[in-house]
C-alpha positions as CSV (number, residue, x, y, z in Angstrom):
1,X,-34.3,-59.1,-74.5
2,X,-36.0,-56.1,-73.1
3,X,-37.2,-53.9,-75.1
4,X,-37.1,-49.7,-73.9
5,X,-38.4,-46.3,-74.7
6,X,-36.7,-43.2,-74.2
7,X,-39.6,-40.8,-73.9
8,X,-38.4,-37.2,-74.4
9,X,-38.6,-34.8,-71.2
10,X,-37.5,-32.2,-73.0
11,X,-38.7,-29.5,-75.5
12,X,-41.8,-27.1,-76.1
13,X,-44.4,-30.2,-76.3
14,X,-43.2,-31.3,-73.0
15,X,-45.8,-30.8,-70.7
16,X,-47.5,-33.1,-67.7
17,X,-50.4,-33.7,-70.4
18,X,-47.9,-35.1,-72.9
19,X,-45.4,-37.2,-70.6
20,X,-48.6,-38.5,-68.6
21,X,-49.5,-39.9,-72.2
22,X,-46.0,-40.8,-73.1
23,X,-46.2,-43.2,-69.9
24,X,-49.3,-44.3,-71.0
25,X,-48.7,-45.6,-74.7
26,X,-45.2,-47.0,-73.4
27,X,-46.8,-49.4,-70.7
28,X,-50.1,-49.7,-73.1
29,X,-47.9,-51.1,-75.6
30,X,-46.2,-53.5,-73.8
31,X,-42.5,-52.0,-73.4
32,X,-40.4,-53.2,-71.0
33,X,-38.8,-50.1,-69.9
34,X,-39.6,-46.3,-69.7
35,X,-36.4,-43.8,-69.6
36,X,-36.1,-40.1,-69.1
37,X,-32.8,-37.5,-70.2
38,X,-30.6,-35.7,-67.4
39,X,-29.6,-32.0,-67.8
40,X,-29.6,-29.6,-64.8
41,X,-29.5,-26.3,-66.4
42,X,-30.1,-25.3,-69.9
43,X,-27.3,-23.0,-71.3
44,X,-26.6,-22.6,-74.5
45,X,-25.0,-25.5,-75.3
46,X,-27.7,-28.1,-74.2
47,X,-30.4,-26.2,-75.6
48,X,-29.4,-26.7,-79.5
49,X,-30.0,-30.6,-78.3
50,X,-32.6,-30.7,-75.1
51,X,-34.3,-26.9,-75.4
52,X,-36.6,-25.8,-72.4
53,X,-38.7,-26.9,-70.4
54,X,-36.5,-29.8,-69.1
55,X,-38.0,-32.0,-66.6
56,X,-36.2,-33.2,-63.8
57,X,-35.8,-37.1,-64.3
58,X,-36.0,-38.3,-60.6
59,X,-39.0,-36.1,-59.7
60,X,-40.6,-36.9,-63.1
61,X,-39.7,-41.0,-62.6
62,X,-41.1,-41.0,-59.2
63,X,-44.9,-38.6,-60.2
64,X,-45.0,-41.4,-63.4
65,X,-44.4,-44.4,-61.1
66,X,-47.7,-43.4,-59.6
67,X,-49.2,-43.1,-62.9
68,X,-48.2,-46.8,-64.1
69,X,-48.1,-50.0,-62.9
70,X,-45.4,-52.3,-64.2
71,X,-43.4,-50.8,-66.8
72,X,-39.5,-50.2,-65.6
73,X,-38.5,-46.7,-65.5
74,X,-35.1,-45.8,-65.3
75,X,-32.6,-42.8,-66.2
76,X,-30.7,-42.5,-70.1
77,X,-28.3,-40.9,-69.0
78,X,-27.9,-39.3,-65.4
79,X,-24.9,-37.0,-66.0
80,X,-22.7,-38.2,-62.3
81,X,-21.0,-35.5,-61.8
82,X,-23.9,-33.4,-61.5
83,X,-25.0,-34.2,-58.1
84,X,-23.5,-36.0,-54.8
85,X,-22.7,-39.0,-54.8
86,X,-24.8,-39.7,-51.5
87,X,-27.6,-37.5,-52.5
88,X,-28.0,-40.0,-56.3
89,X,-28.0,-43.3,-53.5
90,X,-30.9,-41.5,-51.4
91,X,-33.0,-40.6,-54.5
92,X,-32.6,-44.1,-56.1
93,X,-33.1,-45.4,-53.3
94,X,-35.9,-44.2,-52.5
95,X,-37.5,-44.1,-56.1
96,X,-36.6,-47.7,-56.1
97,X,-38.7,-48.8,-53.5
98,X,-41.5,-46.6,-53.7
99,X,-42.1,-48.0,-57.8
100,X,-41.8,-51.7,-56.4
101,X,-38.3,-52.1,-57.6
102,X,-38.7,-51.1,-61.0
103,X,-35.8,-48.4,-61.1
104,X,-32.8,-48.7,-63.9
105,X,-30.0,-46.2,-63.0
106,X,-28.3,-45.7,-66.1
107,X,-25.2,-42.8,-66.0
108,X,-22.9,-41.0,-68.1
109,X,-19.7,-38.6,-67.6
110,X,-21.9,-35.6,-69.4
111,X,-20.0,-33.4,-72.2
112,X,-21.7,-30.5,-71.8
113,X,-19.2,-27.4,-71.2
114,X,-20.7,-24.7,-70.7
115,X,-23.4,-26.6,-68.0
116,X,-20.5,-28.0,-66.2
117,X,-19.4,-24.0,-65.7
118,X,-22.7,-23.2,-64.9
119,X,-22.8,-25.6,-62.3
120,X,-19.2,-24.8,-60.6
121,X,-17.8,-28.9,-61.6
122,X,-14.8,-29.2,-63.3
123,X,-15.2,-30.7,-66.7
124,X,-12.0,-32.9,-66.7
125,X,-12.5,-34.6,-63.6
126,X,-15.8,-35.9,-65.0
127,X,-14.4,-39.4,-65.9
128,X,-13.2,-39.6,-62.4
129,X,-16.3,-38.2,-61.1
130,X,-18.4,-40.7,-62.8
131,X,-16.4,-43.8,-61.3
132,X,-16.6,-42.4,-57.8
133,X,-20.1,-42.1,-58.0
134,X,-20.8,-45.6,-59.0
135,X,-18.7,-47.1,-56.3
136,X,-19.9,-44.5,-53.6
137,X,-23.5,-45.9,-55.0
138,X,-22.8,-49.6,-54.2
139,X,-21.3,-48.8,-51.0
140,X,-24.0,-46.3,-49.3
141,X,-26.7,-49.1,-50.8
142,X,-24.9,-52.0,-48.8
143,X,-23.6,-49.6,-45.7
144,X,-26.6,-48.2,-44.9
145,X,-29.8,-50.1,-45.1
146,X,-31.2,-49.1,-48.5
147,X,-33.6,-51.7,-50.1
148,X,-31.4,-50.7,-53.7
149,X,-29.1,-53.7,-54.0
150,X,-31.0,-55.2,-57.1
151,X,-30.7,-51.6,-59.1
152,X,-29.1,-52.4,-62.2
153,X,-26.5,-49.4,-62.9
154,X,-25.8,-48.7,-67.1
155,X,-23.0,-47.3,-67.8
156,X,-22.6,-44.6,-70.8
157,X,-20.0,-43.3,-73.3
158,X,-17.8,-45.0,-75.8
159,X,-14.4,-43.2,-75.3
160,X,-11.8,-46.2,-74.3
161,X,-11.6,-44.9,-70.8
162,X,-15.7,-45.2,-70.7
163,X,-15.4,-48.9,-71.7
164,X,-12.8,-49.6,-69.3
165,X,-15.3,-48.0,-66.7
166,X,-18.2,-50.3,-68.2
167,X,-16.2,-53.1,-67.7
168,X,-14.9,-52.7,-64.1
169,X,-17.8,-50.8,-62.6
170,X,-21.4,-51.5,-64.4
171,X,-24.1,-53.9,-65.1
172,X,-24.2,-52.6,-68.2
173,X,-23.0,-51.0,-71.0
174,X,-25.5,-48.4,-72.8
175,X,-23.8,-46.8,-75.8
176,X,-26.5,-43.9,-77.8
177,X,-27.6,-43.7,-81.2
178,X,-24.9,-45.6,-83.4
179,X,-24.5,-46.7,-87.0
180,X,-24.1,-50.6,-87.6
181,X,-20.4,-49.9,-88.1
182,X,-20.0,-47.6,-84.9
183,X,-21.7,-50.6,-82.8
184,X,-19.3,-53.8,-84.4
185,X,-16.5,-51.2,-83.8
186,X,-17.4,-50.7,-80.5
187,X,-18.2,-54.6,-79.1
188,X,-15.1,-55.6,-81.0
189,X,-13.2,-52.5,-78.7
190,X,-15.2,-53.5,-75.5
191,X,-14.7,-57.3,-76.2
192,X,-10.5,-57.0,-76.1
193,X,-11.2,-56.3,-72.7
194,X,-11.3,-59.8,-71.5
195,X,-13.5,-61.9,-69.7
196,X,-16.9,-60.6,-67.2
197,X,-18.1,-58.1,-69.4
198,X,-21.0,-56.1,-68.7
199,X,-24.6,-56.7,-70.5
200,X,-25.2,-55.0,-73.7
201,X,-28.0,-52.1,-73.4
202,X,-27.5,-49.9,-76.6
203,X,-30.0,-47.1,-76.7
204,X,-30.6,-46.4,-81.2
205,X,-32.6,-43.4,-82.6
206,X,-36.3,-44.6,-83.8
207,X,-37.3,-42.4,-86.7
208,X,-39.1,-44.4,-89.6
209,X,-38.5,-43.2,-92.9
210,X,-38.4,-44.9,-96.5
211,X,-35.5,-42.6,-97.7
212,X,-32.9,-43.1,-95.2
213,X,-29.4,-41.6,-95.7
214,X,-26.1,-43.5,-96.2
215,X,-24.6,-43.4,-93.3
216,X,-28.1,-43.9,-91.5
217,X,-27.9,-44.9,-87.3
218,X,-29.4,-48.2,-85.7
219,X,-32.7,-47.6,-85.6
220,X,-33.6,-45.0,-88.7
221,X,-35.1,-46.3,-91.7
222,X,-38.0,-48.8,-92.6
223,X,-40.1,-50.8,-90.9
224,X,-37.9,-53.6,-91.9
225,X,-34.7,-52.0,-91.5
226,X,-35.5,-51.5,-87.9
227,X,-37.0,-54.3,-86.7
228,X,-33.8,-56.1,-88.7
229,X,-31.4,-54.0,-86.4
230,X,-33.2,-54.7,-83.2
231,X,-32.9,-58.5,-84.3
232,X,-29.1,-58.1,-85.2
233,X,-28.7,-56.6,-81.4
234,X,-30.6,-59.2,-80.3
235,X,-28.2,-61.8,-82.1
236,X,-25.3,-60.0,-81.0
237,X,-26.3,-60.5,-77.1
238,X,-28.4,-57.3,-76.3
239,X,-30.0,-57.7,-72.9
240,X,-32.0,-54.4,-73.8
241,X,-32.2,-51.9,-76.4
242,X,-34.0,-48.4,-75.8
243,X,-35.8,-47.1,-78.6
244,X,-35.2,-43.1,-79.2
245,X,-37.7,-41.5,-80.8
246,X,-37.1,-37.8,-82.1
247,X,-40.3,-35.8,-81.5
248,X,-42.1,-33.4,-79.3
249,X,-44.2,-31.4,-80.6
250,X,-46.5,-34.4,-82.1
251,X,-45.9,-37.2,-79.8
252,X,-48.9,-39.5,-81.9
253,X,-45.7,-39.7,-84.9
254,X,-43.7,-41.1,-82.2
255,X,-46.5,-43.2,-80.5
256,X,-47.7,-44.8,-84.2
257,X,-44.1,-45.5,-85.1
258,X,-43.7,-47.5,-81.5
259,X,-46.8,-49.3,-82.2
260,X,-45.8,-50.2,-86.1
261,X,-42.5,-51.8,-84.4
262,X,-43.8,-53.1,-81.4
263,X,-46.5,-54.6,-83.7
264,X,-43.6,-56.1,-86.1
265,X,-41.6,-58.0,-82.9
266,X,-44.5,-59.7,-81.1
């Protein structure tokens, strides 16, 4: 099972100095995987969750491909609708090839309004929008010479119609920060499905605490309570999981709660 980092892009800590040592811990460490968050502008609505600077995650992807060597690097989530089709197959593409193959596309249909207004896209075609762009992916790959046919695409969301998406359309499906209950809900949703369905690449929060509340998500609470969820995925089929640490503005909590858990799975 792989195991991921989401390293936050995002927020007034967020500078070249900090994701330059973000890429640095996360390959140091030994993770698998290195991800970055998708938003294109910053109204209101985004910026209660992901407030400014936000860093572009293709451009960012391809300036800390050149800064690492091995670590995968992929996208949690690029919102589809956002951008053409054709223009998301020339960028993977591209930062596929020039990292060595080391490119995870993972995508989502987006929910926020306000930066779907902003950016003239209607906000209910974005299920739609979402499917054509994974199957417009595929086919510009294989139509027109890309070397991008191994880029595994992860597939966002846990509305019914998401699943049903996940299942026709991804290599994976990559649900974000859920309880244990929201997660057996979920695979037992995603399982009725039927047969050929898609890896299992949850992304859970990573905040280590001794006092975690009741209804605490995969990922928040002791050592042990987190390295026990991480097993549990692991038992329940995970290909990958993508740790989510919370933090900005002191990156060194983040990075010394990686390296307790890292240290507690080798």
């Amino acid at each position: 099972m792989l195991i991921g980092v989401n390293v936050p892009n995002f927020g007034s800590g967020t500078d070249p100095a900090s994701l330059r040592g973000w890429a640095r811990t996360v390959e140091g460490l030994g993770f698998d995987l290195l991800m970055l968050s998708d938003h294109v502008v910053v109204t209101p609505d985004v910026a209660e969750q992901y407030p400014a600077p936000f860093y572009e995650p293709f451009t960012t992807l391809s300036w800390l491909a050149g800064i690492t060597d091995h670590v995968m690097l992929g996208t949690t989530v690029l919102i589809a609708p956002y951008r053409h089709p054709l223009l998301v197959a020339r960028m993977a593409a591209n930062l596929n090839d020039l990292s060595g193959g080391r490119l995870v596309l993972g995508v989502g249909a987006g929910w926020a309004r306000q930066e779907f207004a902003a950016l003239g896209v209607p906000f209910e075609r974005r299920g739609a929008l979402t499917g054509e762009l994974i199957t417009t992916l595929r086919e510009a790959w294989r139509d027109n010479g890309y070397r991008a046919g191994t880029i595994p695409i992860w597939l966002g969301g846990n509305s019914d119609a998401a699943l049903r998406r996940a299942v026709r359309l991804a290599d994976a499906w990559h649900p974000l920060r859920q309880t244990a209950q929201q997660w057996r809900d979920s695979l037992a949703r995603l399982r009725e499905l039927g047969d050929g369905l898609p890896k299992l690449a949850p992304r859970i929060f990573l905040r280590l605490t001794d006092d975690p509340p009741p209804q605490r998500r995969l990922g928040e609470g002791t050592v042990e309570q987190v390295v026990g969820d991480i097993e549990q995925l692991r038992a329940d089929g995970a290909h990958a999981v993508v740790l989510d640490p919370d933090e900005t503005l002191s990156p060194r909590t983040a990075w010394h709660a990686l390296a307790t858990v890292r240290k507690e799975l080798s």
